[in-house]
C-alpha positions as CSV (number, residue, x, y, z in Angstrom):
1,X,7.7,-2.0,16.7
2,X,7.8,-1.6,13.0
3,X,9.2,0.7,10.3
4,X,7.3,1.0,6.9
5,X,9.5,3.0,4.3
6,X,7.6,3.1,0.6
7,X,9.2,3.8,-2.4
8,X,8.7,3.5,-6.1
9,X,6.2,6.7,-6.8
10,X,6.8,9.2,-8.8
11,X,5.2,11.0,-12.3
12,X,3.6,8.8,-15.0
13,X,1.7,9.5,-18.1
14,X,-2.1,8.0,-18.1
15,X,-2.0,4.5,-19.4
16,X,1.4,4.2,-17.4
17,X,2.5,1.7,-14.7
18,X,4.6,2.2,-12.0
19,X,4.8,-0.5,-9.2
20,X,4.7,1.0,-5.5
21,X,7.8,-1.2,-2.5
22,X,7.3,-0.8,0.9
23,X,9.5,-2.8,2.7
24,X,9.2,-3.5,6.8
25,X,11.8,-3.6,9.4
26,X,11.1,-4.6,12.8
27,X,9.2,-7.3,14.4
28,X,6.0,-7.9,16.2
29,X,4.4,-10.4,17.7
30,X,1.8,-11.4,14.7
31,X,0.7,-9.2,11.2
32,X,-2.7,-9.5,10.8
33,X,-3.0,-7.7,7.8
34,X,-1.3,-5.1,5.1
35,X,-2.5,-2.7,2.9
36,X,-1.8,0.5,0.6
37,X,-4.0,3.3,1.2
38,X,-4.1,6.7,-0.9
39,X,-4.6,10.3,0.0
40,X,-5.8,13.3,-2.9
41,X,-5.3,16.9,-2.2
42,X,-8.6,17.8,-0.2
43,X,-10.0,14.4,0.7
44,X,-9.6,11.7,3.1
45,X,-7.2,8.9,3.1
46,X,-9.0,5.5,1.4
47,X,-8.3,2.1,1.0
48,X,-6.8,1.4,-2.2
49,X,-5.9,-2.4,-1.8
50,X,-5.4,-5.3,1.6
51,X,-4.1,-8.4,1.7
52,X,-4.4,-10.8,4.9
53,X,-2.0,-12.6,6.6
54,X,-3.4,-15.9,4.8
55,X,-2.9,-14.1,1.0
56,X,-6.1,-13.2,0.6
57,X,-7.0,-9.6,-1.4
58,X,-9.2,-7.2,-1.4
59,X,-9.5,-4.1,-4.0
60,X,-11.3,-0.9,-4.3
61,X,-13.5,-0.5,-6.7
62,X,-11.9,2.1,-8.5
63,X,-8.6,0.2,-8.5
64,X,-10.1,-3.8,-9.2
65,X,-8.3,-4.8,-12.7
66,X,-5.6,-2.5,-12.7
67,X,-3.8,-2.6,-9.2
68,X,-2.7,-6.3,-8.1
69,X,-1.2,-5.9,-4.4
70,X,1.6,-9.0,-3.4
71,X,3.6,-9.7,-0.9
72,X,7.4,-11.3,-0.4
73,X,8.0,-12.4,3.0
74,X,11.3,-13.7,2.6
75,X,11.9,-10.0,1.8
76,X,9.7,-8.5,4.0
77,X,8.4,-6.4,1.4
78,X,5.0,-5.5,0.1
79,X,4.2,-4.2,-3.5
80,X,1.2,-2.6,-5.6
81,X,1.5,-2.8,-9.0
82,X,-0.2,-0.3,-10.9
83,X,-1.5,-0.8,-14.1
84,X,-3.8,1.5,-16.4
85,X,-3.1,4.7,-14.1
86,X,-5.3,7.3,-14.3
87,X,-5.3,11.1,-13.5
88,X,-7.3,10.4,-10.5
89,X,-4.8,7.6,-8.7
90,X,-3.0,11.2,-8.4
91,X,-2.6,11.1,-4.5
92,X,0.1,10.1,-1.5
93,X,0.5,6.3,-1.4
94,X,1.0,5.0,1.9
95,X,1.9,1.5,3.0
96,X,-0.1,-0.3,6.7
97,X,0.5,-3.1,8.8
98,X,-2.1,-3.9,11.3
99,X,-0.2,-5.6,13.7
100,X,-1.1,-8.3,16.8
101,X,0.9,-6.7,19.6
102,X,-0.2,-9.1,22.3
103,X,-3.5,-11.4,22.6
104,X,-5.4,-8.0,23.5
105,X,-4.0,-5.5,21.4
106,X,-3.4,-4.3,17.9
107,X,-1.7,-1.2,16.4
108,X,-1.6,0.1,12.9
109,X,1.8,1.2,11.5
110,X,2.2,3.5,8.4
111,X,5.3,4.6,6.1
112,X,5.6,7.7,5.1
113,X,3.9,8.0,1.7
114,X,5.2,8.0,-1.5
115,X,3.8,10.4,-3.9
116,X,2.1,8.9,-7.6
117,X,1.2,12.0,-10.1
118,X,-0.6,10.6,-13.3
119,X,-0.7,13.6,-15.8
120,X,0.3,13.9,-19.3
């Protein structure tokens, strides 16, 4: 089992910067995988930004250049840094693991969200 608990949202002007923690507790048998994903008022939740359990990232268009997503394992802890922020990053932030439970199974594990408004 894991626990994801985000923090570091909050309200920013556009330009602004605000870099998003989510730090993990727990343990499972391998992470495959973590990864923020956002969620606007009236539309589904989307992939903002991934990176793989060899340090590998991947970015949303709408994000590439201005987000960089990193990782300290020591600390458990993943981060997005947000640079550039727009009025449309304006959504729920919420942290994922996709976790290797056993050889035949996997199971995705989210936080709670964090809220990011970008409005002037």
């Amino acid at each position: 089992q894991m626990q994801l608990v985000e923090s570091g949202g909050g309200l920013v002007q556009p330009g602004g910067s605000l870099r998003l923690s989510c730090a993990a507790s727990g343990s499972v048998w391998r992470i495959n995988g973590m990864g923020w994903y956002r969620q606007a008022p009236g539309k589904q939740r989307e992939p903002v930004a991934q990176i793989s359990s060899g340090g590998s990232t991947n970015y949303a268009d709408s994000v590439t250049g201005r987000f960089t997503i990193s990782r300290d394992s020591a600390k458990n802890t993943l981060y997005l840094q947000m640079n550039s922020l727009k009025p449309e990053d304006t959504a729920v932030y919420y942290c994922n693991v996709n976790a290797q439970l056993d050889w035949f199974s996997t199971r995705n594990y989210w936080g709670q969200g964090t809220q990011v408004t970008v409005s002037s």
